[in-house]
N, C-alpha and C positions, 0 to 999 in steps of 0.2 A: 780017454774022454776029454783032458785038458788040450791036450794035443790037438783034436778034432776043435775043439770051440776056438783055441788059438789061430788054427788054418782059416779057419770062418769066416773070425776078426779082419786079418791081414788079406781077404780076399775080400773083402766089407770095402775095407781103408783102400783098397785098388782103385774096387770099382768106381768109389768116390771119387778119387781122385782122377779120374779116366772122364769122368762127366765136365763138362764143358761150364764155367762159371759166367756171367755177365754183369757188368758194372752200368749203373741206372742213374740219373740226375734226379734226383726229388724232392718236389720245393714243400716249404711247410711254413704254416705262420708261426707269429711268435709265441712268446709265455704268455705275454703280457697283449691286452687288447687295446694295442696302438690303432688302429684302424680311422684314418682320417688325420693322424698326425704326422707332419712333414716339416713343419717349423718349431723348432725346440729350442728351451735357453736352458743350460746347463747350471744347476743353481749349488753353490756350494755344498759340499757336505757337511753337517756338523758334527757334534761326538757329545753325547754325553755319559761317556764315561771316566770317571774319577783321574785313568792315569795319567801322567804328565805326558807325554807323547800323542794326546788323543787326539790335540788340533794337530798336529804333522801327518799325524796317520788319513787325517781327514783331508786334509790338502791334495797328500798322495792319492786316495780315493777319488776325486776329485781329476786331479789333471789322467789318471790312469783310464778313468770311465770317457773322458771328453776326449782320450784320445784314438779309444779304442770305438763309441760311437762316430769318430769322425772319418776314423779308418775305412765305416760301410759306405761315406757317399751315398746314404740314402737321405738323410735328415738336413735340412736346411737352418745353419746352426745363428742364434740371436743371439746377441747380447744379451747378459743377465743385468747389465746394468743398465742398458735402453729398457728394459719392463722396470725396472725398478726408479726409475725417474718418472716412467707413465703410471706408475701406481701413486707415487709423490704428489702428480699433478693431477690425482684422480679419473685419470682419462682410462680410458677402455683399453686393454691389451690385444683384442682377440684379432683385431686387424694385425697385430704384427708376429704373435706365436701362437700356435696352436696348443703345446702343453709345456710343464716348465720339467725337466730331470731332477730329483730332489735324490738324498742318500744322510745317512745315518749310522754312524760309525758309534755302536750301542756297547761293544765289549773289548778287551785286550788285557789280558791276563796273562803274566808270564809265571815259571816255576823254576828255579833253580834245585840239582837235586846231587847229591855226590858221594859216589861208592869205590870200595876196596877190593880188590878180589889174589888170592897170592897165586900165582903162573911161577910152575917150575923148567928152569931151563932143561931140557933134554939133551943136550948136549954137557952139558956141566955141573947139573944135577943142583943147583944153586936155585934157589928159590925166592922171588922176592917179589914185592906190592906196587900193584898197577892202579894208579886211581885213575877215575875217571869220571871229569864233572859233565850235567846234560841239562841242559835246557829247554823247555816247552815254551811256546809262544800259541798262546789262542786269539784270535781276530773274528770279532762279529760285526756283521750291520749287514745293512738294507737298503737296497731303493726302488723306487716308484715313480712315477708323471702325476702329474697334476692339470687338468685341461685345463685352459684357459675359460673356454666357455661356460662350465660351471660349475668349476671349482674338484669335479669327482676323481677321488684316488684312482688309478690304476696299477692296480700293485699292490702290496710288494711282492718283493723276492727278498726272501732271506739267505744268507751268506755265514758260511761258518768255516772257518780253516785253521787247521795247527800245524805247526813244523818246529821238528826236536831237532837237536846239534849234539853232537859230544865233540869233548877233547879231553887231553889228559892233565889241561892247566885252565886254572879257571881263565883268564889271562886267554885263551884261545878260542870262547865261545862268542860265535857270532853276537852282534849289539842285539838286543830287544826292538829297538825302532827296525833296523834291516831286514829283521825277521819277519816284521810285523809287516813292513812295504811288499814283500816278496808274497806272504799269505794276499795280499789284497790284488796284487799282480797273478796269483794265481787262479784267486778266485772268481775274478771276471775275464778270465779268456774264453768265456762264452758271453758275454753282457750282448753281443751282437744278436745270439741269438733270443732273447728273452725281448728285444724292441723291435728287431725286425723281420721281415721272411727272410729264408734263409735256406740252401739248397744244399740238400748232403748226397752222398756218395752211399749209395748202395750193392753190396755183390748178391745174385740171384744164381744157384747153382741149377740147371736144368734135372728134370727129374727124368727117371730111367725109368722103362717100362719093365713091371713086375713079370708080367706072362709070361707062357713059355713057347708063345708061338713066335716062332722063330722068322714069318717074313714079318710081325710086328717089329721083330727085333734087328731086324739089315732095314729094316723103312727106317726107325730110329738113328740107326748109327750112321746111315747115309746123308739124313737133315744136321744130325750131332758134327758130320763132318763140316758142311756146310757153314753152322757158327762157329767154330774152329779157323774157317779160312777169311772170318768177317762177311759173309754174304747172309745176313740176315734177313735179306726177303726173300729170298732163295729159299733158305731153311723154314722160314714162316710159312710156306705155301706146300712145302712138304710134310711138315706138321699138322696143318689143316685138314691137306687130305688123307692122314692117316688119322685121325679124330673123323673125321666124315667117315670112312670108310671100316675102321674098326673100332670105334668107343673108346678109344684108348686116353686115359685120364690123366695118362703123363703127355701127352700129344697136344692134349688141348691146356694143359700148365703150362709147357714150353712157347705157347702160342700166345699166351697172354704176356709170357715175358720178353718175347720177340717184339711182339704189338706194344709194349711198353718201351724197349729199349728204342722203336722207331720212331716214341713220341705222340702215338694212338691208343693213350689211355683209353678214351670214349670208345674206341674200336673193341678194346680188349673188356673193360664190361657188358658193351654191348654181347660181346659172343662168350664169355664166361655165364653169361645170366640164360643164353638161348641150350647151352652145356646142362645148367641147372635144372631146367625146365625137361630135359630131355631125360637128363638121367638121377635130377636129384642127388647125385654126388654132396657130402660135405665137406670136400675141398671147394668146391666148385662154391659153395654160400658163402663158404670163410675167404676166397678171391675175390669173389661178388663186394662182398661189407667193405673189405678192404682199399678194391678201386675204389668202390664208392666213398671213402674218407678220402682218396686222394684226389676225386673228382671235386669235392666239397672243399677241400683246400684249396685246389686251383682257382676257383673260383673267386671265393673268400678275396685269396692275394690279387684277381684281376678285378673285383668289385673295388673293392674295399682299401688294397695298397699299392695297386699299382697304376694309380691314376696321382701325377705327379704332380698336379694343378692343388694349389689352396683352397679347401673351402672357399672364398671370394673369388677365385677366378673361375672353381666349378660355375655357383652360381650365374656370375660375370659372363659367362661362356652361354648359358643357357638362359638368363634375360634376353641376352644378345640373338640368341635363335626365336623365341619365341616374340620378342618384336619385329622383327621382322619377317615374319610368318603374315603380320597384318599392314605391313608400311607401303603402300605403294612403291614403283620404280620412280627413283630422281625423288624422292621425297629427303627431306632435311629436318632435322629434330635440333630439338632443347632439350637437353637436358637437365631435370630442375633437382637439387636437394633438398628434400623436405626434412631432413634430420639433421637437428643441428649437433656441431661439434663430435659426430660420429664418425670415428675413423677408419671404421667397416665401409661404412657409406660410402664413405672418398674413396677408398680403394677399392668398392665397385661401380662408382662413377667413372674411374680415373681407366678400368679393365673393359667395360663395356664402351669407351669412349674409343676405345684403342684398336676394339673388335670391331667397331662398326666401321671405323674408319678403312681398316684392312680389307672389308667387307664392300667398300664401296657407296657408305649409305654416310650422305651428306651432317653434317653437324656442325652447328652455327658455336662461335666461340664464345667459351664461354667468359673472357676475362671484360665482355662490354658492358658497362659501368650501370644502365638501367637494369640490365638482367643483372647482375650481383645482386644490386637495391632491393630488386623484387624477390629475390630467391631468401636473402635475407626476413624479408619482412613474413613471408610464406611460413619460415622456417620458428620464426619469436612470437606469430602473433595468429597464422592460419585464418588470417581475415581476409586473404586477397583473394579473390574469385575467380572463376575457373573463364569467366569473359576478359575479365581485364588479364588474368595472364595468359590468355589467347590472343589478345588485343598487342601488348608488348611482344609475343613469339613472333607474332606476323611483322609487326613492325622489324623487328632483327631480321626476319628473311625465314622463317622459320614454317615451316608448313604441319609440322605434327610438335608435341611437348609430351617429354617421358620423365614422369615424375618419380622418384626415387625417396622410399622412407625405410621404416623399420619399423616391426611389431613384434608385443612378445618380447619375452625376455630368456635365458638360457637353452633348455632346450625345446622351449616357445617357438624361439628367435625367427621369426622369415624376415625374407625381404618383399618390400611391397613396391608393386611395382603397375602403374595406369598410364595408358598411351593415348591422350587426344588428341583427336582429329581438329586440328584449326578452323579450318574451313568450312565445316559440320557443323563444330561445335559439340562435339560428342566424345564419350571415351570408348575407343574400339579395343584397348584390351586390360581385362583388369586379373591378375595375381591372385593366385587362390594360398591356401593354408597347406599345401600338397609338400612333401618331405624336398622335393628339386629345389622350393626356394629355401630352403633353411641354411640360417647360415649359424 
C-alpha cells in the first residue's frame, strides 16, 4: 500500500512538473495612500529612544530611506530646508511639496549573552571548554508622509528587526551601531514598495485537464505544446476552442492566463465572467474577484499615480482647456492675480501662462507697470471694478481678462477661476466647486 501511494506521489510531481509554467508582470499600488503625491521632502528622522547611538541610527535611517526612495525615480525630491525657511516665513508650502517623508527611530536594544559548553576530541579523547559569546541587536521605528495640504498622516508602517552574532571572544562581536545600521538596511528593502506602485513577477502553472477523455487530452497537450514553444496566441485560440467545444475548466484557466500573459486583462474577465455565467464553476468566481482586484488596481495606479503632473499643473492644464473652450480665435487675455502672496496662485498663473502660450492664444505681458498697480490694488483692497479693470485690459491690448484667485481652505481648497469678455463687458466663464479645480 505504501509502495502504491509512493508511485502516485512521484507520478503527481511528473505530471507537475510536465505542465507548462508562465511568468506575468503585475502592477499593484502601495501600502501606503500616496495618491496624488509626487513632490516630497525627505524630513529627518528622529529617535527617541534613550540609547547613545539613537541619533546615528537615525541619520542612517534617514540617508538609507532617501536613497532608496530616490532609487524609484518616481518622486520629485525638495529640499527639507526650502519648506522649512517657507514655514519661517509663514508662507504656504503646498506650491512646492506635495507631502513631507517623516520617520522615527522608537527602539534599539541590544543583549550580550555567554555560554560554556565541553566538546570532546574524538580523535584524542581530550576534552576541553568552548565558550562562546552572542549578541542580539533589536531595531524599531516607523515612518509616514505628512500632506502638505492639510496636515493628514499617511501611515505608518511599523518596522521591527533583530540580528544575533556569535564568536568565541567577546573581542570578535560585531559593534552594536553596525548591527544596528545593517537591521535598518534591511528592513526597508522594500520602503519602495509601501510609497509607490510597484510591479512584481508572478509564475502561473497551467492547469491540466482532470477527464479521461482522451481527444480532451491530445487538444490539451497540443495548445501545452504551443506555450512551450512561446506561441501564446497560438495556444490561446486552441484553448478557447476546447473550452467552447468541451466545457473544459482547465481550457478556460489556461485561457485567462494566456489572455493575461498577452496583457488583456479586461479580455480575460471579460470571458472568465461569461465561463461563470455558463457553468457557475467556483474557480471560475474565485478568477472572476480576482481580475477584478487586478482591474481595480490598474486603474487606481492610472487614475491616481500615474499622472505625472502636480496638483497645479493638473489644475493649470485643465483651466487652460476650459478657457478656451469659450475665448474666441486671435483673442488675447490678462491674466489677473486676485490672491495675494499665494504661491499656489503663481504657479498656476505662471502654468496656465505657459499653456496658453504653446497653445496659440495671445497674452498681454504682464510686467506693464499700470496692470501690476491695478492687479495689486484688486488683490489688497477688491475695490476696483470689473469696468475700470476692462477699461485698463483694453488699453494693454487685451481683448478678454482671466481673473485668478483661491477659495476654501485644505481639502476645501479650489481654484476660482472667471473669464471676461472686454468688449461685452460680461463674464462668459465662471468656476464651479467641482473636484477638477481643487487644488
Amino acid at each position: 500500500m505504501k509502495l502504491k501511494l509512493l508511485v502516485l506521489f512521484v507520478l503527481s510531481l511528473m505530471m507537475a512538473a510536465c505542465t507548462s509554467t508562465i511568468r506575468l508582470q503585475v502592477e499593484r499600488t502601495p501600502t501606503l495612500d500616496t495618491r496624488g503625491v509626487r513632490r516630497i521632502a525627505i524630513v529627518p528622522f528622529t529617535s527617541t529612544t534613550s540609547h547613545s547611538i539613537g541619533r546615528d541610527i537615525a541619520q542612517h535611517s534617514t540617508l538609507t530611506a532617501t536613497n532608496r526612495i530616490q532609487a524609484l525615480n518616481y518622486f520629485t525630491f525638495v529640499d527639507n530646508n526650502v519648506i522649512n525657511q517657507l514655514r519661517r516665513r509663514n508662507e504656504n508650502i503646498e506650491g512646492h511639496v506635495d507631502a513631507m517623508f517623516n520617520g522615527v527611530v522608537t527602539n534599539i536594544t541590544s543583549q550580550d549573552s555567554y555560554s560554556e559548553r565541553q566538546v570532546t576530541d574524538r580523535k584524542t579523547g581530550d576534552t576541553y571548554t568552548v565558550s562562546t559569546y552572542t549578541r542580539e541587536v533589536v531595531v524599531e521605528f516607523n515612518y509616514y508622509l505628512t500632506r502638505a495640504r492639510d496636515g493628514s498622516i499617511i501611515g505608518p508602517v511599523y518596522k521591527r528587526g533583530n540580528q544575533r552574532v556569535s564568536s568565541d571572544r567577546s573581542s570578535g562581536l560585531t559593534a552594536v551601531s553596525d548591527m544596528a545600521r545593517s537591521i535598518v538596511e534591511n528592513q526597508m528593502r522594500y520602503i519602495g514598495r509601501d510609497v509607490a506602485p510597484y510591479t512584481v513577477t508572478e509564475t502561473r502553472r497551467l492547469a491540466s485537464d482532470t477527464s479521461k477523455n482522451k481527444e480532451i487530452k491530445d487538444l490539451m497537450k497540443s495548445a501545452d505544446a504551443q506555450v512551450k514553444a512561446g506561441n501564446y496566441r497560438i495556444a490561446l485560440d486552441h484553448y478557447l476552442v476546447i473550452y467552447a467545444n468541451h466545457k473544459s475548466m482547465a481550457a478556460a484557466q489556461n485561457s485567462v492566463i494566456l489572455m493575461e500573459a498577452l496583457g488583456n486583462v479586461r479580455e480575460a474577465a471579460s470571458f472568465i465572467q461569461t465561463v461563470y455565467g455558463e457553468t457557475g464553476n467556483p474557480m471560475a468566481q474565485r478568477e472572476l474577484a480576482r481580475l477584478n482586484r487586478i482591474l481595480a488596481d490598474q486603474a487606481m495606479i492610472a487614475d491616481e499615480f500615474g499622472d505625472a503632473r502636480t496638483t497645479v499643473e493638473r489644475v493649470a492644464v485643465y483651466a487652460s482647456e476650459e478657457t478656451r473652450k469659450v475665448l474666441p480665435r486671435n483673442a488675447k487675455v490678462w491674466i489677473v492675480n486676485n490672491a495675494s502672496n499665494n504661491n499656489m496662485v503663481t504657479a498656476v498663473i505662471d502654468n496656465l501662462t505657459a499653456d496658453f502660450i504653446r497653445r496659440g492664444v495671445g497674452v498681454v505681458d504682464r510686467d506693464n507697470a499700470i496692470l501690476i498697480a491695478t492687479e495689486q490694488s484688486f488683490q489688497t483692497s477688491g475695490m476696483v471694478s470689473d469696468s475700470d479693470i476692462a477699461r485698463i485690459g483694453n488699453a494693454a491690448g487685451a481683448s478678454h481678462i482671466v481673473v485668478i484667485g483661491i477659495t476654501g481652505t485644505g481639502a476645501t481648497r479650489r481654484l476660482q477661476l472667471s473669464v471676461l469678455d472686454i468688449e461685452r463687458g460680461v463674464p462668459i466663464l465662471q468656476s464651479d466647486t467641482s473636484e477638477a479645480w481643487r487644488l
